[in-house]
N, CA and C of each residue as an Amber inpcrd file, in Angstrom:
protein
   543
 -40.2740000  19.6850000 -93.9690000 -39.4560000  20.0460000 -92.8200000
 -38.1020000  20.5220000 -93.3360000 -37.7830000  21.6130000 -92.5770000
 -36.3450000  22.4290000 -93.0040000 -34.9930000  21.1900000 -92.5690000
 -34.0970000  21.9090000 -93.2010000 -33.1500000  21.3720000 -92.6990000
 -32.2160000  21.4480000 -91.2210000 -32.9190000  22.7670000 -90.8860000
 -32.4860000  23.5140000 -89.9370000 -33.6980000  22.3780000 -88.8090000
 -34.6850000  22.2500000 -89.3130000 -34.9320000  21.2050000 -88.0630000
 -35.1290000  19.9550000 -88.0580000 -34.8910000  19.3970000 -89.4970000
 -34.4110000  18.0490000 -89.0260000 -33.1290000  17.8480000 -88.1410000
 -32.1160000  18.9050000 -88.2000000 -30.9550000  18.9930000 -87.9860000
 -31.1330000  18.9800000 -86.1010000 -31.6860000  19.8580000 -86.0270000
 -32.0660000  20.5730000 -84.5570000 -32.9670000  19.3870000 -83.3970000
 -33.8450000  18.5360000 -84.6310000 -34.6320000  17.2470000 -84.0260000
 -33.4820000  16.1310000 -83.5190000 -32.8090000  15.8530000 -84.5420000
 -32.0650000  14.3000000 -84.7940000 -30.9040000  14.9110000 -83.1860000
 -30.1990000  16.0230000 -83.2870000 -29.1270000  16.7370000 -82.2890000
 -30.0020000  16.5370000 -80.5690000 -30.9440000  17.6290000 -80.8910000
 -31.7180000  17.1490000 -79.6980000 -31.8200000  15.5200000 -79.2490000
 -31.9780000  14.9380000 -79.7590000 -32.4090000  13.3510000 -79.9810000
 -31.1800000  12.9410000 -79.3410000 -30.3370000  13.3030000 -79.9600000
 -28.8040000  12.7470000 -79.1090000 -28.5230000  13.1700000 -77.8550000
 -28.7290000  14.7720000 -77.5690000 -28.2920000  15.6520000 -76.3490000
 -29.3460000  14.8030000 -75.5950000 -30.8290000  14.3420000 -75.8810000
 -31.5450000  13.8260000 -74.4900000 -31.0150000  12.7160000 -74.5040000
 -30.4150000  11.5450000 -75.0970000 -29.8950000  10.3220000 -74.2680000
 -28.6680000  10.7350000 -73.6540000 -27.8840000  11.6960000 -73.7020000
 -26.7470000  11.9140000 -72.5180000 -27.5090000  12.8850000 -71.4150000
 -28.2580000  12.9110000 -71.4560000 -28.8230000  13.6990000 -70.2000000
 -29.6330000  12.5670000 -69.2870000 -29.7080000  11.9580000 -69.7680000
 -30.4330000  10.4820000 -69.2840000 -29.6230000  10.1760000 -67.6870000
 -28.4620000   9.7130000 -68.1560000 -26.9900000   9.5070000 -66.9350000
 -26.1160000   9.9340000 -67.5430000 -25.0090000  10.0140000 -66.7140000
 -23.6180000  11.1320000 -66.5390000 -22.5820000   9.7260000 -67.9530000
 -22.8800000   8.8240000 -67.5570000 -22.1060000   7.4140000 -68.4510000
 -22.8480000   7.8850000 -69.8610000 -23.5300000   8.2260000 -70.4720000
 -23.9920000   8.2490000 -71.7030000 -23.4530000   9.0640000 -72.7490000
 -22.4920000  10.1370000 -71.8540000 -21.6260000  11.6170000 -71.8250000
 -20.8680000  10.7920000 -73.9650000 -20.0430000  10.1020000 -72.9860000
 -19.3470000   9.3460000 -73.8320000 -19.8260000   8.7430000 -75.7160000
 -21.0820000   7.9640000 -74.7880000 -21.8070000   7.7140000 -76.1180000
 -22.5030000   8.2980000 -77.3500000 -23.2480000   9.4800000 -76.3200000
 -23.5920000  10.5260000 -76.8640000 -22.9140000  11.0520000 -78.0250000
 -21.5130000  11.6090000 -77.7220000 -20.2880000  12.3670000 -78.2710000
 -19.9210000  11.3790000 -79.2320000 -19.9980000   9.9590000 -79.1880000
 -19.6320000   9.0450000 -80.0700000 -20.1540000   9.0440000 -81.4470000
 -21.6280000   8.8810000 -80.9420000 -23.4270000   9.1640000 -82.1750000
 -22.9080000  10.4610000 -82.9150000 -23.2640000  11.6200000 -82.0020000
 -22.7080000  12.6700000 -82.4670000 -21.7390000  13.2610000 -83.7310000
 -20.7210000  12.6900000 -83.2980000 -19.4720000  12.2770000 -84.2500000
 -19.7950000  11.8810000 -85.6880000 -20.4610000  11.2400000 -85.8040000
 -21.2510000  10.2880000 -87.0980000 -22.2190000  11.1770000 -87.2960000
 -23.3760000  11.5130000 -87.0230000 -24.5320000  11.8870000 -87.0090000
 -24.0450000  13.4810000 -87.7600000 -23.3180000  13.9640000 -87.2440000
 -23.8610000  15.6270000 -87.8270000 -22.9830000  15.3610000 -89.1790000
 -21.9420000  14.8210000 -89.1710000 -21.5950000  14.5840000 -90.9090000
 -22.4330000  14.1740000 -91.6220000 -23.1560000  13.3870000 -91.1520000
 -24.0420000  12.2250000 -92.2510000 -24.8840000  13.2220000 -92.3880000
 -25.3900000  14.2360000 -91.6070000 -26.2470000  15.0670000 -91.6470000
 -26.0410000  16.2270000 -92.6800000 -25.0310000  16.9890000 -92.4300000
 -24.5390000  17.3200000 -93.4140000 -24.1860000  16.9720000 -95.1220000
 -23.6920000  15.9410000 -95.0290000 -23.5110000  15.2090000 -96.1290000
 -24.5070000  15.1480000 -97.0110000 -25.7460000  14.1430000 -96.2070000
 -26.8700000  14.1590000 -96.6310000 -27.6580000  15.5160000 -97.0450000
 -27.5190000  16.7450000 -96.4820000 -28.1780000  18.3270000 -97.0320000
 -27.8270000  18.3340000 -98.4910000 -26.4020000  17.8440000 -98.9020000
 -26.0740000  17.8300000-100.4620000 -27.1920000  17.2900000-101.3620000
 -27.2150000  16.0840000-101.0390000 -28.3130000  15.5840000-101.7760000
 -29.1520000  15.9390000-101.9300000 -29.8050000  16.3640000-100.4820000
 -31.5320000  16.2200000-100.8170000 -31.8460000  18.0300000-100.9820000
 -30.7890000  18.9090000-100.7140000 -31.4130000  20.3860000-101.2870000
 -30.5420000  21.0740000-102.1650000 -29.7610000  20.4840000-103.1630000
 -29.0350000  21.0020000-103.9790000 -28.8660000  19.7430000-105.0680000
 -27.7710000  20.0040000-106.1240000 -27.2080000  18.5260000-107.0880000
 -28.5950000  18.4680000-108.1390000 -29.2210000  19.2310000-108.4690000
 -30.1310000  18.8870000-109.1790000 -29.6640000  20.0680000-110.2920000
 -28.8270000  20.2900000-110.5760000 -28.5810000  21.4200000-111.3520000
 -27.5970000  21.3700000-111.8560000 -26.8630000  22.2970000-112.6070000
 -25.2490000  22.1660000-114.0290000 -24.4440000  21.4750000-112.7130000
 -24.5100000  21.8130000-111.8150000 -23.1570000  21.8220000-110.8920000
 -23.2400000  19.6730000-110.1530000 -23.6290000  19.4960000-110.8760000
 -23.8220000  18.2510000-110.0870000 -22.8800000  17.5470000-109.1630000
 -23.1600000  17.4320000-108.0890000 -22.3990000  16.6310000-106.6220000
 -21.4630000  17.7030000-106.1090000 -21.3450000  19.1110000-106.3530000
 -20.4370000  20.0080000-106.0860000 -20.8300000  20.0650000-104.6100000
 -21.3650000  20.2750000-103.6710000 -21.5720000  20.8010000-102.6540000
 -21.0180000  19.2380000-101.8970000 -21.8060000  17.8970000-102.4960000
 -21.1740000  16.6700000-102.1910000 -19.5880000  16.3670000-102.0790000
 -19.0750000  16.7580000-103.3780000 -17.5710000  16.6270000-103.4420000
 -16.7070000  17.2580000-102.4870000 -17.5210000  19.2890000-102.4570000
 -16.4040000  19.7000000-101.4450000 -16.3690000  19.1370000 -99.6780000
 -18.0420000  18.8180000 -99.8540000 -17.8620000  18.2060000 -98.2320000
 -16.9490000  16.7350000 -98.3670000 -16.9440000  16.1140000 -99.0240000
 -15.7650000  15.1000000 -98.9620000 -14.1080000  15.2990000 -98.9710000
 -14.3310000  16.2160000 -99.5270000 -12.6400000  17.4130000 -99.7780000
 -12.4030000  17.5450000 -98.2300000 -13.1600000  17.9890000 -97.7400000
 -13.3090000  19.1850000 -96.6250000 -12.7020000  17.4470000 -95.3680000
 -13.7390000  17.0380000 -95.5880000 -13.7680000  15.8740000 -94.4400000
 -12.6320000  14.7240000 -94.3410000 -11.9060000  14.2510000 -95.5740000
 -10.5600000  13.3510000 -96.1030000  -9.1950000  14.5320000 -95.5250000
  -9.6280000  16.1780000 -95.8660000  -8.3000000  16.6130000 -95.6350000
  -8.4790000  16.6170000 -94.1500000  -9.6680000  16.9680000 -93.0610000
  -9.4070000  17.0480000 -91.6980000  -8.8760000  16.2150000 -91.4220000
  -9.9890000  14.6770000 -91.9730000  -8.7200000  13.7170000 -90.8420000
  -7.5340000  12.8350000 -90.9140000  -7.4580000  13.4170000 -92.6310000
  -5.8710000  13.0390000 -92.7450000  -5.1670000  13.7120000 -91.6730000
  -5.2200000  15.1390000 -91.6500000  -4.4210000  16.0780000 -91.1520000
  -4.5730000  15.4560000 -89.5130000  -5.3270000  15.1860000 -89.1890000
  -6.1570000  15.0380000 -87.9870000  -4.8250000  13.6390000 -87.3250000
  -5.1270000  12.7680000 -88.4750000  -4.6020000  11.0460000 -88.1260000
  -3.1820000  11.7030000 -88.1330000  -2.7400000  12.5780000 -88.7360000
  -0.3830000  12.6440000 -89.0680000  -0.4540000  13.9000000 -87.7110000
  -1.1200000  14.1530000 -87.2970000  -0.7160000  14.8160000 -85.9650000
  -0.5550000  14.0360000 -84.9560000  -1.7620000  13.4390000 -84.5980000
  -1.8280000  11.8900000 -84.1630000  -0.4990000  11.3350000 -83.9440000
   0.1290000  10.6960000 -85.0400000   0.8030000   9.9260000 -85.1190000
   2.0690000  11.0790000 -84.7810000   2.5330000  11.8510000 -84.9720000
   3.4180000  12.9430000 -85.4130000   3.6740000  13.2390000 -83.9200000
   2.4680000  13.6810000 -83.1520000   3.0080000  14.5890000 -81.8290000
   2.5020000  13.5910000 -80.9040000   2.0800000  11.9280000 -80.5570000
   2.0500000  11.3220000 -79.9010000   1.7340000  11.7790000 -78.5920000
   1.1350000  12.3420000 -78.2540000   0.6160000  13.0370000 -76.5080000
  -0.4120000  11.6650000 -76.5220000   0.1120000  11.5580000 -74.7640000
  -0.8520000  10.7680000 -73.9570000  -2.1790000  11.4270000 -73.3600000
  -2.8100000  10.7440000 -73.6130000  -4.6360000  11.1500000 -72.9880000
  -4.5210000  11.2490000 -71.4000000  -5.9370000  12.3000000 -71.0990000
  -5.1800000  12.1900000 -69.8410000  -5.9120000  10.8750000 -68.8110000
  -6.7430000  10.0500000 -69.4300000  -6.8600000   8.9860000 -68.6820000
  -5.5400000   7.8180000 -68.3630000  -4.2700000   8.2400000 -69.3030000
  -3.1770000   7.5340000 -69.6250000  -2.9290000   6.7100000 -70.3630000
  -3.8220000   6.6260000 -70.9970000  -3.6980000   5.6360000 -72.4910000
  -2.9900000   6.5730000 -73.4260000  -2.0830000   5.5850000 -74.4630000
  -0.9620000   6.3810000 -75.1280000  -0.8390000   6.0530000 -76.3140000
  -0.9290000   6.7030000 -76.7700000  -0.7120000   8.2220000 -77.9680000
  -0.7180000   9.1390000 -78.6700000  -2.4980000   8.7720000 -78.4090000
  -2.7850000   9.5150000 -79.9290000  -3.9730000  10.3560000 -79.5440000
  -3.7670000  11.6560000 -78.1750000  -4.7190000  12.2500000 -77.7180000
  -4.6970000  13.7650000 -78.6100000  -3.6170000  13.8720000 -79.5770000
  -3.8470000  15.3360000 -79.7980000  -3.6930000  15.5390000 -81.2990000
  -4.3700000  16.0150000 -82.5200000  -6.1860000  16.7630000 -81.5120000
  -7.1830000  15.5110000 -81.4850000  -8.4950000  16.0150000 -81.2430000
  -9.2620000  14.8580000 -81.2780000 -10.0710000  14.8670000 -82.4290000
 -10.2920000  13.6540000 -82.7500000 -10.6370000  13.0010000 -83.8910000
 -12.1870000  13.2880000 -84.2120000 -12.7290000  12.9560000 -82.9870000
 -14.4040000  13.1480000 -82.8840000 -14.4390000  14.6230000 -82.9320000
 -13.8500000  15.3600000 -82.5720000 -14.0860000  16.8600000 -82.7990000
 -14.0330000  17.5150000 -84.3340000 -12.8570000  16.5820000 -84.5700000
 -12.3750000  17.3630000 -86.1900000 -13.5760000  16.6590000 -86.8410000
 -14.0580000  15.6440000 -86.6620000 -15.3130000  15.5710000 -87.6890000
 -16.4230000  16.1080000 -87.5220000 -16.9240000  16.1170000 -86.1800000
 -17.9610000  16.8120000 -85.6540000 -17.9110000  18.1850000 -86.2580000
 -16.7900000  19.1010000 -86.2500000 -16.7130000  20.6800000 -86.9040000
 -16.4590000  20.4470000 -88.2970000 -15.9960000  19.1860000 -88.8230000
 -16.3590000  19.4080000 -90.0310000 -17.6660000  19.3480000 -90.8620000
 -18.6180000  18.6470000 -90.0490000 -20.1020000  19.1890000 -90.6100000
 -20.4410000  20.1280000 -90.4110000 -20.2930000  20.6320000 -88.7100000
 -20.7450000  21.9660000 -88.7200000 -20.4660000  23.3590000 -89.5420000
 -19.4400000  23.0180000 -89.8310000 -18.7040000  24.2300000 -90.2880000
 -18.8840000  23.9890000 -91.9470000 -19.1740000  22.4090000 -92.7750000
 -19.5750000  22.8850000 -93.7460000 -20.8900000  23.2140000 -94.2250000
 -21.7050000  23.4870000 -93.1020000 -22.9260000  23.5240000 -93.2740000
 -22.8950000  25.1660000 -93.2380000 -22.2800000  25.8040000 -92.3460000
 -22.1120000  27.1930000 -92.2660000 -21.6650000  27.6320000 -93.5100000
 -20.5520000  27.0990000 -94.1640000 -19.8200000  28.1320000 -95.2320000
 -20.7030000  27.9200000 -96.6410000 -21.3960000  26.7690000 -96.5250000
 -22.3750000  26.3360000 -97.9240000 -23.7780000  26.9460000 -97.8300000
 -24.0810000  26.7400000 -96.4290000 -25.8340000  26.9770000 -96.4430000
 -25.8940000  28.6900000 -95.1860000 -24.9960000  28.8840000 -94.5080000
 -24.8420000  30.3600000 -93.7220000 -25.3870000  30.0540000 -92.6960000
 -25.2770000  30.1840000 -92.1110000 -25.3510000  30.3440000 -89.8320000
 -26.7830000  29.5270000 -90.0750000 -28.1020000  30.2470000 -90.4240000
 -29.3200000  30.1470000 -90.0800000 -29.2820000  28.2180000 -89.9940000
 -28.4400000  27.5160000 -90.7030000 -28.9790000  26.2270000 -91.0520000
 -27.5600000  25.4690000 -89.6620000 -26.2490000  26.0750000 -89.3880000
 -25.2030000  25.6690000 -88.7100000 -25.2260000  25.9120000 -87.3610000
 -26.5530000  26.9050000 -86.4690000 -26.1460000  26.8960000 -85.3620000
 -25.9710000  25.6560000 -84.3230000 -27.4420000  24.7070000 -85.2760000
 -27.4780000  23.5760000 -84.4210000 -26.3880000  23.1040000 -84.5670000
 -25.7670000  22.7160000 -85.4230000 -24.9700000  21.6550000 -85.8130000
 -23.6350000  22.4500000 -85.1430000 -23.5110000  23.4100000 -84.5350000
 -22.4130000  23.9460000 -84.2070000 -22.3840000  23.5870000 -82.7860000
 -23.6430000  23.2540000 -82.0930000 -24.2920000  23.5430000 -80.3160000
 -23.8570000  21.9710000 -80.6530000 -24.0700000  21.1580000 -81.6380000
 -23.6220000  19.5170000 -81.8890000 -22.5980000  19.5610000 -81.3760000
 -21.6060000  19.8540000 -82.4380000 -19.8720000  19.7240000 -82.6120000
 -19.5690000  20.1820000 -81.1970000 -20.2100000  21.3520000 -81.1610000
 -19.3800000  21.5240000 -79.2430000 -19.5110000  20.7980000 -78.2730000
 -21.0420000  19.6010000 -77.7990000 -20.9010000  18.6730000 -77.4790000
 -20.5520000  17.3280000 -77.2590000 -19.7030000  17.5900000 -78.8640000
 -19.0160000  16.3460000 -79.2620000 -17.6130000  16.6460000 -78.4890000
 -17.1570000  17.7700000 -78.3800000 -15.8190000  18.7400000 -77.6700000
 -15.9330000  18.0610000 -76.4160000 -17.3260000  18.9170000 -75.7560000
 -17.7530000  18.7160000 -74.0160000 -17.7110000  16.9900000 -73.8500000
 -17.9440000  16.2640000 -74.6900000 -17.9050000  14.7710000 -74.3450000
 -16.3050000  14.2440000 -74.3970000 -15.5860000  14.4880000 -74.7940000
 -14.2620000  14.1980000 -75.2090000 -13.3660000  14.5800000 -73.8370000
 -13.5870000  16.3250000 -73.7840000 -12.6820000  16.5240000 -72.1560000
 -13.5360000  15.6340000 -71.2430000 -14.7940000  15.8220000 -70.7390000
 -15.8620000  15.1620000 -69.6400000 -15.2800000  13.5030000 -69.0270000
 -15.0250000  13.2230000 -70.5270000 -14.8570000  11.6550000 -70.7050000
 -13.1340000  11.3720000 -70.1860000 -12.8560000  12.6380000 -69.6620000
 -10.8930000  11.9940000 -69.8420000 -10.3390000  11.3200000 -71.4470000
 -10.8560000  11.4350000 -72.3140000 -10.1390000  11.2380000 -73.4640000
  -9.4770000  12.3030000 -73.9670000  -9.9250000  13.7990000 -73.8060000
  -8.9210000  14.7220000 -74.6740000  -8.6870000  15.7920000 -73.3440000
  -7.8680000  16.3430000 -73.3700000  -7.2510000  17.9560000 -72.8790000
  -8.0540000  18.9750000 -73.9330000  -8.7830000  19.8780000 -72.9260000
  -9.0760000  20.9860000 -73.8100000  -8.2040000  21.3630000 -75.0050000
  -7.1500000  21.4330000 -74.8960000  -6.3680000  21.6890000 -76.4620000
  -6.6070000  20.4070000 -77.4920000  -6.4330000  19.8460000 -77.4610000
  -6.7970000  18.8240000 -78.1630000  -7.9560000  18.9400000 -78.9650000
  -9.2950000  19.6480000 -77.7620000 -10.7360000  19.6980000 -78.7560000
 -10.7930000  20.8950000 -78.8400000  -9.9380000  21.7670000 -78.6840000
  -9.7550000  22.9250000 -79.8490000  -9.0010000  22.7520000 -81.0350000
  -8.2880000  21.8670000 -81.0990000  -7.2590000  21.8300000 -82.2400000
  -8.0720000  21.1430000 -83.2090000  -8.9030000  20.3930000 -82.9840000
  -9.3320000  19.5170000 -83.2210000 -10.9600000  20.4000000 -84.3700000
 -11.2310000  21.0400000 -83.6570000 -12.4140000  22.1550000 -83.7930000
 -12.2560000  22.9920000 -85.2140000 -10.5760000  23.5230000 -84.8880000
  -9.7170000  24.3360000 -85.8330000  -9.5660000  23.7990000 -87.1230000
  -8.9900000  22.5720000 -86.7840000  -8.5380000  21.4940000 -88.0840000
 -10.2670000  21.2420000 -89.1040000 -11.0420000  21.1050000 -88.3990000
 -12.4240000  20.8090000 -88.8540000 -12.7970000  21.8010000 -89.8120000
 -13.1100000  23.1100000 -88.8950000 -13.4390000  24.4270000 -89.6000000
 -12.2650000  24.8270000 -91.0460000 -10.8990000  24.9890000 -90.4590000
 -10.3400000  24.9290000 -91.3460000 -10.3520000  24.8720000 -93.0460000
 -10.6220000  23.0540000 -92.6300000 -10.7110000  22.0250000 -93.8560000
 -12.0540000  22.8360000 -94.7100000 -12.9190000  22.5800000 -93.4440000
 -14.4360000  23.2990000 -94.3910000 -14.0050000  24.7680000 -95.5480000
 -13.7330000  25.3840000 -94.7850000 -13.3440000  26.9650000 -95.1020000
 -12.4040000  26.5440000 -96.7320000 -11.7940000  26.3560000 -96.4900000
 -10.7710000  25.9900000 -98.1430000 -11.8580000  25.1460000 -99.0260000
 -12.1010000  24.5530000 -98.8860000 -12.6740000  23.4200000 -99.9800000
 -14.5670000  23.9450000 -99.8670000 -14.9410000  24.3550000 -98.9350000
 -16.3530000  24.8870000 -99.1400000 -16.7490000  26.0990000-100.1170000
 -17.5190000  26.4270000-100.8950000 -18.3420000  27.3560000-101.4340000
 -19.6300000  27.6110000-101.2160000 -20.1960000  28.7160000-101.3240000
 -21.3200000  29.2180000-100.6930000 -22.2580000  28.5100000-101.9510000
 -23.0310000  28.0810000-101.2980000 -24.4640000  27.6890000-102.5570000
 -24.8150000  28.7170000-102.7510000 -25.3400000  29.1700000-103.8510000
 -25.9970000  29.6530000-104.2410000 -26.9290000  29.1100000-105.8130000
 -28.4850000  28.7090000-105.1350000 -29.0140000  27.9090000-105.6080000
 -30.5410000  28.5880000-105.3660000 -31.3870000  27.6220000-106.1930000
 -32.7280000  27.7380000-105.5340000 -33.0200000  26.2840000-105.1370000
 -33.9370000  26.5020000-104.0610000 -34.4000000  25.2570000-103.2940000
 -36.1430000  25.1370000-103.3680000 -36.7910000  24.6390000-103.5220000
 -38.0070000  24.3610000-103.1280000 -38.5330000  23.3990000-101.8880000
 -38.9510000  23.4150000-100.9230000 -39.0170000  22.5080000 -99.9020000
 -40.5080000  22.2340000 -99.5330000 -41.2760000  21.3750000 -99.7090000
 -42.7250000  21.1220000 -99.0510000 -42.2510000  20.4560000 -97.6010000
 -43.3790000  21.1030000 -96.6940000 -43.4160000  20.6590000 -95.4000000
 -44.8070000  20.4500000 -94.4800000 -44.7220000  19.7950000 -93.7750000
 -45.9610000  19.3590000 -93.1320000 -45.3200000  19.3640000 -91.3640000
 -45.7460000  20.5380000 -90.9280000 -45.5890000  20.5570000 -89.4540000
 -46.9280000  21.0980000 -88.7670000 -47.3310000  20.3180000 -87.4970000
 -48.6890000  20.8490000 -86.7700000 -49.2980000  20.7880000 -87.5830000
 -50.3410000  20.0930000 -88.0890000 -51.0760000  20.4860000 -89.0540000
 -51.0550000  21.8040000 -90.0270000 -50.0160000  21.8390000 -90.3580000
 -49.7690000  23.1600000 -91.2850000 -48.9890000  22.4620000 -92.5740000
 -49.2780000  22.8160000 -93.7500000 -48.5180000  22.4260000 -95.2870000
 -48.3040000  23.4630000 -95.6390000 -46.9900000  23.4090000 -96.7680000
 -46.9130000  24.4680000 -97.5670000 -45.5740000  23.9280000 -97.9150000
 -44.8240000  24.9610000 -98.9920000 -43.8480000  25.0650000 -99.5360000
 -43.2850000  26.0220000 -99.2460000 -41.6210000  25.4860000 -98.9330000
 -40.9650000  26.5660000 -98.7570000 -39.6010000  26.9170000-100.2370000
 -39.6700000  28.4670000 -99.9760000 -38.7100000  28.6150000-101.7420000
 -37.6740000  29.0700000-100.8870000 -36.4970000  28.7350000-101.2110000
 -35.3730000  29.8000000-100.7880000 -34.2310000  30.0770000-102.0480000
 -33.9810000  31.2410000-102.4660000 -32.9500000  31.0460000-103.4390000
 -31.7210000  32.4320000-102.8840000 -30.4850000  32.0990000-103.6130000
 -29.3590000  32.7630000-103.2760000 -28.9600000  33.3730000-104.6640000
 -28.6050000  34.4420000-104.5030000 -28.1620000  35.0630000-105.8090000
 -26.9200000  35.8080000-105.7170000
């Protein structure tokens, strides 16, 4: 199985328990949050690192993810805006967003669109859960979006690798090759 649909399975998996009830909005966006990094993260391992470059694709997604939410936490603290449910301080940008786009987005600049759309349709529901929920102001989960992508963009490099992948879907096997040159 690709990565593009384990990615697309586990996302789905989340989007149907907030479709369940309107209260799950929240939780959903919470999972989310966690889920497409780890997801990401995890692509290092299991389809690259076997080669001269060892943990490179690992390292920059950790680069990528320490500078968002540093940057993420001293805004926070820095520009103190109240949420608009009225809890105070630390609504701008949002936190769950900047991580959420930081998988997505390092999945785009390492592996290219074909493997990031899901994980992008993710991160934006991690956005849609944040305003929905009264925790952020649309600016907030754009800034938040920005700071994510950002981080990715500087510290990401394009793989270029070969991959071998065996898969078993529908009763169908085979191997899949993909290489970048």
């Amino acid at each position: 199985m690709t990565f593009n649909k384990i990615f697309l399975l586990l996302s789905t998996s989340f989007l149907s328990l907030s479709a369940l009830a309107k209260s799950n909005t929240e939780r959903a966006g919470d999972l989310l949050q966690y889920a497409i990094p780890l997801i990401s993260f995890s692509s290092t391992l299991l389809v690259e690192d076997n080669n001269k470059e060892h943990y490179a694709g690992s390292i920059a997604f950790i680069k990528s993810a320490v500078a968002a939410e540093l940057s993420a936490l001293a805004l926070k603290k820095s520009i103190s805006a109240q949420r608009p449910n009225g809890e105070c301080c630390d609504s701008f940008p949002s936190g769950h967003t900047t991580l959420a786009f930081v998988g997505a987005s390092f999945v785009q600049f390492r592996y290219g669109w074909k493997y990031a759309i899901p994980a992008y349709v993710a991160a934006s529901y991690v956005g849609y859960s944040r305003v929905q929920t009264n925790q952020h102001y649309t600016r907030d989960v754009v800034a938040g979006a920005a700071i994510g992508i950002l981080s990715s963009y500087i510290f990401t490099e394009k793989y270029h690798g070969f991959a071998i992948t065996p898969y078993a879907f529908n009763k169908e096997f085979g191997v899949q090759i993909n290489a970048d040159f």
